[in-house]
N, C-alpha and C positions, 0 to 999 in steps of 0.2 A: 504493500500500500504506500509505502514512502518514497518508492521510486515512480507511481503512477503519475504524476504531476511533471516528471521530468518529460517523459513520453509524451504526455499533452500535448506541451511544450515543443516539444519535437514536430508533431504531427502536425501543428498549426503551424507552426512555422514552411516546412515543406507543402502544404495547403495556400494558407492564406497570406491577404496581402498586407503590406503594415497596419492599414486601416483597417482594417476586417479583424486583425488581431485587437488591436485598443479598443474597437467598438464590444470585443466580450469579453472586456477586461475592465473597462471601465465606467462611469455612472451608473453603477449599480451597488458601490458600498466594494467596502473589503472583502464581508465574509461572504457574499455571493461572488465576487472575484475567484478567491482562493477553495470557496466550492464546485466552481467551474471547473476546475483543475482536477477534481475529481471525476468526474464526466464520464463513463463507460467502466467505471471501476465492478459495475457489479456484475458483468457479462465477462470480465478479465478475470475474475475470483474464481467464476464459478467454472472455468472450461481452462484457468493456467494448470490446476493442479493435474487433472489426466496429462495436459501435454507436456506438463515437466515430466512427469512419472514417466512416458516415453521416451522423454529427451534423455532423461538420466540413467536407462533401463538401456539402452542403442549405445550412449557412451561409452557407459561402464564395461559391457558384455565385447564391446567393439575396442576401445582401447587394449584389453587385454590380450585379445584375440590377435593382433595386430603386433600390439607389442612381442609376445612370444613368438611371432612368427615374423619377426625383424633379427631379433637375436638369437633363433636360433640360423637364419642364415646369414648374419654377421660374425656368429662363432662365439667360444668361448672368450675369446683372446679380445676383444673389441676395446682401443682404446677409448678414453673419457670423453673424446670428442663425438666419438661414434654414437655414444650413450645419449650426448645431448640431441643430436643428429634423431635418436629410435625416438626419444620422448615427443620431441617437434612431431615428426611425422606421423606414430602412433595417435598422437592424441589431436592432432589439424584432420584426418581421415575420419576417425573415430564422430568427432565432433562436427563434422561437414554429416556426415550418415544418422548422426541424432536431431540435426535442425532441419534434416528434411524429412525425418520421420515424424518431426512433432507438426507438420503443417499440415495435415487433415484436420487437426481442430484447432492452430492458430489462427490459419486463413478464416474462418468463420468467424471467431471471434476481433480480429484485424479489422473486418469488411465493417459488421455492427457498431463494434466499438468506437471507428475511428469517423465515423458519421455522427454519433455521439459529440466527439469532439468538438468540431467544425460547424456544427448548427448554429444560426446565428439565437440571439436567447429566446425571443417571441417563436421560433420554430420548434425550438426543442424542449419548452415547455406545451405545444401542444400535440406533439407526434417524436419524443426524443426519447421514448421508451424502450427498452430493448426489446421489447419482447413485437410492439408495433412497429420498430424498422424491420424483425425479423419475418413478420407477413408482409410489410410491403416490398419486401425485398423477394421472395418467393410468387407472391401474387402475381409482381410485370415480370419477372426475371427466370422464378424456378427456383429450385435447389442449387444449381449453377451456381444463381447469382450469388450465393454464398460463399462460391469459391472462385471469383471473379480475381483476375491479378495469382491465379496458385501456378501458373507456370513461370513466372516471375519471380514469385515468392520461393517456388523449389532453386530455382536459377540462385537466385541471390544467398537463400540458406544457406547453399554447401559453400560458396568462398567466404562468407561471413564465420561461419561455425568455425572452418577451417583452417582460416586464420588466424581467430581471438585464440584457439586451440593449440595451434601452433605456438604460436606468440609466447601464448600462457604458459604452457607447458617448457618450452624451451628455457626461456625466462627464468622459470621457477627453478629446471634442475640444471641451469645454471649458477645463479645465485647460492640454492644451498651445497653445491658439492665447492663454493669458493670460499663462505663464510665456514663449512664444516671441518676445508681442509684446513684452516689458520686457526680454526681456535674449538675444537672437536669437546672438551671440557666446557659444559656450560650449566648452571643451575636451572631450575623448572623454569624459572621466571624469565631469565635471560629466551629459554629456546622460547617461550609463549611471545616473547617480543619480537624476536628475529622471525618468527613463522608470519606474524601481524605484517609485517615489514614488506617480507617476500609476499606473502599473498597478495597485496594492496600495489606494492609498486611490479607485480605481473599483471596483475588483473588490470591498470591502466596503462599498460605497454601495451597489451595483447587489443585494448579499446581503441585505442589512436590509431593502428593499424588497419583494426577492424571494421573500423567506421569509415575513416577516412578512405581507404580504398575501396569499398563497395556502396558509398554515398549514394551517386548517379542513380545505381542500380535501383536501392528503397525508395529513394525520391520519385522517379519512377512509377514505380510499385505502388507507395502510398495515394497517388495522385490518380488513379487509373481505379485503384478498391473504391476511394471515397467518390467519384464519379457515379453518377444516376445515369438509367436509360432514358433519362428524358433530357438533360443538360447534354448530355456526348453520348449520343449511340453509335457512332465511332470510334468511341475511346480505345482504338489500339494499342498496344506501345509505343510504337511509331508516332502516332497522330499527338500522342499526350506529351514527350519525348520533342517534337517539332515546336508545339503551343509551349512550352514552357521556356525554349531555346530564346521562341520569338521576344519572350514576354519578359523572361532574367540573361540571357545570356548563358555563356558556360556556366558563369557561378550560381545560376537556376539551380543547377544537378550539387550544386552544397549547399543548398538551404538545408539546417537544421542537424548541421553536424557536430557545432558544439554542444547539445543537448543528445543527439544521439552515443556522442562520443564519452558523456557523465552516467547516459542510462547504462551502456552497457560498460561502463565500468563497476558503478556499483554494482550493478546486479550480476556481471560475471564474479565479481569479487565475493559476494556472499552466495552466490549456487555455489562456484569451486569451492568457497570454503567447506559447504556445510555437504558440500560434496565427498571433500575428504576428511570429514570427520568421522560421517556416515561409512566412510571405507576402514579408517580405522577400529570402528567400533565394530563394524559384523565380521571386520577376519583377522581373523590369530594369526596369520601363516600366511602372509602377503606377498609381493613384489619387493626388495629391499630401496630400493629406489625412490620410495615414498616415506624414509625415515629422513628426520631431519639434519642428524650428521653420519659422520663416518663412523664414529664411536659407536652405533648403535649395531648400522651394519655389519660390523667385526664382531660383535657381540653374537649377533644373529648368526653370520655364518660358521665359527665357532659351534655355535648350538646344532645346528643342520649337520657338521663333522661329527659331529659327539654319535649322534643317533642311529 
């Protein structure tokens, strides 16, 4: 819910135009301001959790799959570079194959939600309901219309996923196999710091990349879902892609990348966390790779000798 307002933000931005933004932001008091910003939140609640549980279920199963079958044809012998090398790749694949598997039920909730958004306020308090754009969106359109923009939206998933995944992941066992090799000795406190650290400053590397390089693409994408059969029944790609050229320029295709670029920072940064938390907690008997120094791994492999 705390990052729902950023996304808003986002979406009007790649939408609307200066004025169109200040007119549902303004002369209506603060707290309907900043309750605006809530705006599609309850149709995102109700259809995020099956699609993370996808997203994180493709990851998980695919990372791993991926990873083991990196090293085992990299060999035993692979040096530390190599390692950085399997994490990027494992987990950029892994992660392109979970954000296109979660798009059967983001594109739905995308299409609703982001109409929500963008409603000027006299529209959306008389037909801004989810549940009423989700018949009038079936009524002229179908079921389809539901998944209007999903070949775009699979398009864009897999470099998006694949990327922040990459990024991330590289990033991350980076970081910890340089901070573990200089100072492998560290108290609870210390490692709960240095993990905060690493987690936070991968998660907005993997964002800046991630955003920034597949902008065009969402901009796009956003502009074509919130699109009615009756304003553009030509809304192509093409055609939406052209009007927008006309109308910003190249720098059209980055409208709303500083806001895309905080959303998916935060919120990479708290999935991957509670990603690997969730991984620590259900297996005894992991990948050593996801220990936060070398002291632990020695430890560990040690143990695997003994047995």
């Amino acid at each position: 819910m705390a990052l729902h307002p950023v996304n808003v933000i986002k979406i009007r931005r790649q939408i609307l135009n200066n004025l169109e933004i200040s007119q549902l932001t303004s002369g209506h008091g603060k707290v309907k301001s900043v309750i605006s910003l809530y705006r599609g939140i309850g149709i995102v609640l109700f259809l995020a959790i099956p699609a993370r549980g996808i997203y994180i279920e493709v990851l998980e199963n695919g990372r791993d799959y991926i990873s083991d079958y990196l090293h085992r044809f990299s060999g035993k012998d692979s040096s530390e570079r190599s390692q950085h090398l399997i994490a990027s790749a494992s987990g950029g694949l892994a992660g392109g194959l979970a954000a296109m598997s979660a798009q059967a039920i983001v594109v739905p909730m995308d299409v609703i939600s982001q109409r929500q958004m963008v409603m000027d306020n006299a529209k959306y308090l008389e037909r801004g309901d989810a549940l009423r754009i989700f018949r009038d969106i079936t009524k002229k359109e179908g079921i389809i219309g539901l998944y209007k923009g999903l070949g775009l939206s699979l398009f864009t998933s897999l470099p998006t996923g694949s990327i922040w995944w990459a990024a991330y992941s590289g990033s991350q066992n980076f970081m910890r196999s340089m901070i573990g090799s200089r100072d492998s000795e560290k108290d609870w406190f210390s490692n709960i710091a240095v993990n905060g650290i690493v987690q936070v400053t991968s998660g907005l590397t993997a964002a800046v990349f991630a955003a920034t390089l597949t902008q065009p693409l969402d901009v796009v994408k956003t502009r074509h879902q919130v699109s009615t059969s009756n304003s553009l029944q030509k809304s192509s790609y093409t055609n939406v892609a052209r009007e927008l050229y006309s109308m910003n320029g190249a720098k059209g295709f980055f409208r709303g990348t500083g806001p895309r670029i905080m959303s998916l920072g935060l919120w990479g940064t708290v999935l991957s966390s509670a990603y690997e938390i969730l991984r620590n907690v259900s297996r005894k008997d992991y990948d050593t790779s996801y220990y936060t120094d070398f002291s632990d791994q020695t430890r560990i492999m040690r143990r695997k000798s003994n047995l």
